[in-house]
C-alpha positions in Angstrom: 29.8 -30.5 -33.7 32.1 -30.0 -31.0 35.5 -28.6 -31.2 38.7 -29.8 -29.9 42.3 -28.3 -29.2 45.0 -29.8 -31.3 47.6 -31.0 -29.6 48.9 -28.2 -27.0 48.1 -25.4 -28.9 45.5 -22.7 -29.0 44.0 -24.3 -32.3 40.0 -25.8 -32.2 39.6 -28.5 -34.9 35.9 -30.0 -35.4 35.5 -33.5 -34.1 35.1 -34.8 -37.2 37.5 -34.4 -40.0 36.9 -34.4 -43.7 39.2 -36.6 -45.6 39.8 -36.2 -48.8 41.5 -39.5 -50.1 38.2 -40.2 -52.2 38.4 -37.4 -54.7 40.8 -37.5 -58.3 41.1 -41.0 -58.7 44.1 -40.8 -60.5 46.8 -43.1 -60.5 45.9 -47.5 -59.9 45.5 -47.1 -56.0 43.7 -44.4 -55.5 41.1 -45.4 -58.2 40.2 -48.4 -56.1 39.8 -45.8 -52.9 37.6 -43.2 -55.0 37.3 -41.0 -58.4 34.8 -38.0 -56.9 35.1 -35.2 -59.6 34.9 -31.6 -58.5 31.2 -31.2 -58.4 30.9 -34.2 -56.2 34.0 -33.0 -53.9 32.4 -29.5 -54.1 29.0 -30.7 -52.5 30.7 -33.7 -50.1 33.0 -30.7 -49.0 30.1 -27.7 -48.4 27.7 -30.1 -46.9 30.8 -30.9 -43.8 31.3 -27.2 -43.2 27.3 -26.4 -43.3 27.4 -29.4 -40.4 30.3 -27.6 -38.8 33.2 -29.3 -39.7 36.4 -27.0 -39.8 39.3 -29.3 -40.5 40.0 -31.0 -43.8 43.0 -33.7 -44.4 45.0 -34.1 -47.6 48.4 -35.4 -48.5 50.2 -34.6 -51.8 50.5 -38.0 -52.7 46.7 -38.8 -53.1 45.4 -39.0 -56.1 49.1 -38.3 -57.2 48.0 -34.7 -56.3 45.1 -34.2 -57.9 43.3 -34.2 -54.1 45.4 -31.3 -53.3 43.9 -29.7 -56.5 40.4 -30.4 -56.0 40.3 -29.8 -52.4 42.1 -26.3 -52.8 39.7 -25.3 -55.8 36.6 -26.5 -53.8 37.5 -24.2 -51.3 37.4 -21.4 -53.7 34.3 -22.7 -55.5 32.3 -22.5 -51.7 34.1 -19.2 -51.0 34.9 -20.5 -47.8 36.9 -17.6 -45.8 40.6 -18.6 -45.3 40.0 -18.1 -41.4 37.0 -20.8 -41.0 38.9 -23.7 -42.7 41.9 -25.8 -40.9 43.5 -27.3 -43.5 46.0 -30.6 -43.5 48.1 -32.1 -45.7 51.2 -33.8 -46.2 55.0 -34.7 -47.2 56.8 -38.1 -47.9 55.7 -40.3 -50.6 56.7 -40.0 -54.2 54.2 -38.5 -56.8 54.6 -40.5 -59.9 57.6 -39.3 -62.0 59.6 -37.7 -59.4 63.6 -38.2 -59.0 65.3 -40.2 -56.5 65.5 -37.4 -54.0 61.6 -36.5 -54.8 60.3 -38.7 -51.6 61.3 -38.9 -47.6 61.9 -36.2 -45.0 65.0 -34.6 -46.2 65.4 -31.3 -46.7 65.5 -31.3 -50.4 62.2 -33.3 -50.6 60.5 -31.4 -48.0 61.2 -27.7 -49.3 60.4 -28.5 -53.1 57.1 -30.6 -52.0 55.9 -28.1 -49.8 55.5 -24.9 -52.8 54.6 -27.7 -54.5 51.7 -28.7 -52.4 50.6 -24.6 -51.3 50.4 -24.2 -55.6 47.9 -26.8 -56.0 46.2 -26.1 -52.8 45.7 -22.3 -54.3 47.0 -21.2 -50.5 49.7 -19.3 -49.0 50.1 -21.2 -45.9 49.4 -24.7 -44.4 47.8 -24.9 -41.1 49.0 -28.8 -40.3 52.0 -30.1 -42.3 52.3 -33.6 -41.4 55.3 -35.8 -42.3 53.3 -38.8 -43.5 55.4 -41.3 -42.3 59.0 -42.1 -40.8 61.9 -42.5 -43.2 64.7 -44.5 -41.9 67.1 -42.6 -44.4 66.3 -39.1 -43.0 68.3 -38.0 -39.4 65.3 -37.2 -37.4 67.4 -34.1 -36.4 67.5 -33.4 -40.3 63.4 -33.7 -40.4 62.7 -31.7 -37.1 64.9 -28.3 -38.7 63.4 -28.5 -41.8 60.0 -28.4 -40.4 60.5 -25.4 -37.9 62.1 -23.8 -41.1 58.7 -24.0 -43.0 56.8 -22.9 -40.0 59.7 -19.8 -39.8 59.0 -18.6 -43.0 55.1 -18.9 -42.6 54.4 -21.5 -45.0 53.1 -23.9 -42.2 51.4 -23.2 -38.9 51.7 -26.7 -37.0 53.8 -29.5 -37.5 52.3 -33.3 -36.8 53.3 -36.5 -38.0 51.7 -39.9 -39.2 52.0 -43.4 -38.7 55.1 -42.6 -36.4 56.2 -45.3 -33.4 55.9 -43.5 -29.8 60.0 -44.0 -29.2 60.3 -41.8 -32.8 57.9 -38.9 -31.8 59.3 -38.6 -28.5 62.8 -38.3 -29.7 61.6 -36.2 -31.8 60.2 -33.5 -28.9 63.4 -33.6 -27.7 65.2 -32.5 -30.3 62.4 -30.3 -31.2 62.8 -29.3 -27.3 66.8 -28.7 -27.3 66.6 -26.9 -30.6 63.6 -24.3 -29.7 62.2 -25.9 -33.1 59.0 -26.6 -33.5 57.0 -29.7 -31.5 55.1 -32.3 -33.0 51.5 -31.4 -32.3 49.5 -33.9 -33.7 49.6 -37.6 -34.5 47.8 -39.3 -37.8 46.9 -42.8 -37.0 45.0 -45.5 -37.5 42.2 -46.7 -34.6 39.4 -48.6 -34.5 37.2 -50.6 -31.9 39.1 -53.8 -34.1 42.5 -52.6 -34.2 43.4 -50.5 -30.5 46.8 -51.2 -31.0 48.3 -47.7 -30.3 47.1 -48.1 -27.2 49.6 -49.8 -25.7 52.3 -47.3 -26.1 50.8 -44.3 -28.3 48.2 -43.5 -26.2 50.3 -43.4 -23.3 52.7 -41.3 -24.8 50.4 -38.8 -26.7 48.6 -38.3 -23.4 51.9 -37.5 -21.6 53.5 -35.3 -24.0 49.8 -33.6 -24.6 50.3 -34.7 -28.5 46.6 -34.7 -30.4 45.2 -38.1 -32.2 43.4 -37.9 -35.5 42.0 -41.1 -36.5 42.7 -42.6 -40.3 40.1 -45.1 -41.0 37.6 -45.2 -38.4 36.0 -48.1 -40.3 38.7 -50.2 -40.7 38.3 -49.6 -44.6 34.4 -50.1 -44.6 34.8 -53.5 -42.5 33.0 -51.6 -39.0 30.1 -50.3 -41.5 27.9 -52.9 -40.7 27.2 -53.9 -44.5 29.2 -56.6 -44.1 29.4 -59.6 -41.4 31.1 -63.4 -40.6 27.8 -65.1 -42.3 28.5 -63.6 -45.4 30.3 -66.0 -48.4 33.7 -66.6 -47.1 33.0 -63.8 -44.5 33.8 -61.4 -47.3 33.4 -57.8 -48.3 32.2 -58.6 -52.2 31.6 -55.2 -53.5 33.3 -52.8 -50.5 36.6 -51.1 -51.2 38.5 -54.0 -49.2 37.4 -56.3 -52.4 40.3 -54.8 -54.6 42.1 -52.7 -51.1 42.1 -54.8 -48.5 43.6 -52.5 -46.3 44.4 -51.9 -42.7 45.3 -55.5 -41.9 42.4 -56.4 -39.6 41.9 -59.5 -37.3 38.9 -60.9 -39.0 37.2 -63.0 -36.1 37.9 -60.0 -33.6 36.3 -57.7 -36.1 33.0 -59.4 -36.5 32.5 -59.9 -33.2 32.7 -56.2 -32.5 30.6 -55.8 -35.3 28.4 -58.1 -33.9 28.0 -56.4 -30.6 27.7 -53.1 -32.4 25.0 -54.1 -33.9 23.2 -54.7 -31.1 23.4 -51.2 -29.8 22.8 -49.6 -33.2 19.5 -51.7 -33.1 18.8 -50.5 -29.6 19.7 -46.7 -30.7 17.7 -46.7 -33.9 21.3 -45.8 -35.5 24.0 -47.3 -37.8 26.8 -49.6 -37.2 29.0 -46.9 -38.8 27.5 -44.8 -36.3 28.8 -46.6 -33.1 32.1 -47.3 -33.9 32.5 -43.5 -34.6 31.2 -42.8 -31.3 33.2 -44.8 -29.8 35.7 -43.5 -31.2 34.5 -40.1 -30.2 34.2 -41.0 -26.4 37.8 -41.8 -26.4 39.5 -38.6 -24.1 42.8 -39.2 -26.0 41.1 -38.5 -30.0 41.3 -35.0 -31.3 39.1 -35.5 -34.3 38.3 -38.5 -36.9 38.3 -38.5 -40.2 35.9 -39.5 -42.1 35.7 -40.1 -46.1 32.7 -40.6 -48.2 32.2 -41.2 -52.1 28.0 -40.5 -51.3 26.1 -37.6 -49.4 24.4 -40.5 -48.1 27.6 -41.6 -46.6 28.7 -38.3 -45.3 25.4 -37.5 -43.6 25.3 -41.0 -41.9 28.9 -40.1 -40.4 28.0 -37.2 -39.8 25.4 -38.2 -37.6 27.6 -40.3 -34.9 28.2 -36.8 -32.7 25.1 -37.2 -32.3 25.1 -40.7 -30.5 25.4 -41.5 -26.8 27.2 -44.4 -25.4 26.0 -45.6 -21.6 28.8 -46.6 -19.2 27.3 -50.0 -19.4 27.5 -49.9 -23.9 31.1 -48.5 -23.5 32.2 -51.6 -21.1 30.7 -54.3 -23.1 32.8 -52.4 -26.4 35.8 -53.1 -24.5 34.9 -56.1 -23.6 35.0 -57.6 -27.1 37.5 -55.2 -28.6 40.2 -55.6 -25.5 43.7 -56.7 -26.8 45.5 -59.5 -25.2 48.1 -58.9 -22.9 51.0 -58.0 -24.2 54.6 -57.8 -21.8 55.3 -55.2 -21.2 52.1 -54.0 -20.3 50.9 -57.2 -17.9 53.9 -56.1 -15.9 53.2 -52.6 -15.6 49.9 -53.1 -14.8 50.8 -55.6 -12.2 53.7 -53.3 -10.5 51.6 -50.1 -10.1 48.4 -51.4 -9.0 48.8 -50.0 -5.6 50.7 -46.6 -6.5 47.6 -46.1 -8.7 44.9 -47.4 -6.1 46.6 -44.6 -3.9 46.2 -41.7 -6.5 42.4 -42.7 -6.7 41.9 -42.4 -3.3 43.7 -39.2 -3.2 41.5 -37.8 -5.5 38.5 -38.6 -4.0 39.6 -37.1 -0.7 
């Protein structure tokens, strides 16, 4: 298991991440994702550290909280040392029963959700607090201060956002930046060999303003898993979570054909489908760490197992080959405009 820096800090997260939206199944939604109990988290969660994972992902809002409770008391349960554990979580949504102001980034929200969220965690301190996605209600200014105010009083160590547009975060740097607040370190977002989309301007960005990429659904809720294919009855997923979730929005025809070329390599490989599109994933310079989820130990070992898989030059190309978005203005133009400037800093860099 290989560790990463977040972001541009001095903190090393595991390449894979545990995710934790599988355990409490409370509330209708996260049912349909997963009901693991505390002996099942217990065992999912010491059987990731034993394979050297170091970095674990909540939010406050899964399981309407009851993921906070049972990752924080699985913790205890292992007796995992505070120092050997980075753990993630969460602020925005609404937890069932909450007030008008109980949801968003203000000030209000963020304060009350964050003792909130450290309680049933059983910690004093949050090593990534992420703002789980961008509220249009909230001054970005208003977000950015009451962040560096939770990392000022020590409750959080690093600040990082999810599902966030590349215009919002780096507005958000530069207030951070005039302020001497505390920079967005770390992006949550979702990836996959069917659904690259970030790469148009997010990867860009992140890789200018040295922000780190975790990966949410590195399946493409279960569709990249291999169980499941374009021959099938209607090309469906009869008996995966997308049956009753079907969720991210994925292009189906671009998907199986990914799949299908996956398939091919995991064949070659001796390996899983899941496998591949986690290494892929994995070969990708820009990605920090995945996360990965898992209702089985079968599951988890399987996933597990992608750090452990190669991709050629040659496997890598023919990925992109399938997987390669169409061009999209502005991008053609850029592409077009700089192809000398960039043939110039190749050559420089082979002199």
């Amino acid at each position: 298991m290989r560790l990463k820096p977040l972001g541009r800090t001095g903190l090393f997260v595991s390449e894979l991440c545990l995710g934790t939206m599988t355990f409490g199944g409370q509330g209708e939604l996260w049912g349909k994702i997963g009901q693991l109990q505390q002996p099942e988290a217990d065992t999912l969660v010491g059987r990731a550290l034993d394979a050297g994972i170091n970095f674990i992902d909540t939010a406050n809002v899964y399981s309407e909280g009851q993921s906070e409770v049972i990752t924080g008391q699985a913790l205890r349960n292992l007796k995992v040392p505070r120092e050997n554990v980075v753990v993630a979580s969460k602020v925005f949504g609404e937890i069932a029963g909450g007030g008008p102001n109980a949801r968003g980034m203000s000030r209000y929200h963020i304060m009350d959700a964050v003792k909130a969220s450290l309680k049933r965690l059983q910690l004093d301190h949050i090593d990534l607090y992420q703002i789980h996605g961008f509220d249009p209600a909230t001054p970005i200014e208003e977000m950015v201060r009451a962040m560096d105010t939770l990392v000022q009083h020590g409750h959080v160590r690093y600040v990082g956002v999810s599902n966030w547009a590349a215009w919002q975060i780096v507005k958000a740097q530069g207030i951070a930046e005039r302020l001497g607040a505390a920079r967005i370190q770390s992006l949550q977002a979702y990836y996959t060999l069917a659904g690259r989309d970030l790469e148009r301007e997010l990867v860009p960005m992140l890789q200018s303003e040295g922000v780190g990429l975790m990966v949410w659904s590195p399946l493409a809720g279960g569709l990249l898993s291999g169980k499941y294919g374009r021959t099938q009855e209607g090309g469906a997923e009869a008996g995966s979570r997308r049956a009753s979730f079907d969720f991210p929005p994925v292009q189906r025809e671009r998907a199986w054909d990914c799949v299908d070329a996956m398939r091919g390599i995991a064949e070659a490989k001796g390996v899983s489908v899941a496998q591949v599109a986690l290494a892929w994933l994995l070969h990708q310079p820009v990605v920090s760490s995945v996360i990965i989820g898992a209702k089985r130990i079968e599951q988890l070992d399987d996933n597990l197992a992608a750090t452990a898989v190669s991709l050629s030059a040659e496997e890598l190309a023919a990925l992109d080959r399938v997987s390669a978005l169409p061009p999209e203005y502005p991008g053609w133009m850029f592409a077009r405009q700089g192809e000398n400037r960039r043939g110039q800093l190749a050559a420089a860099a082979r002199a």
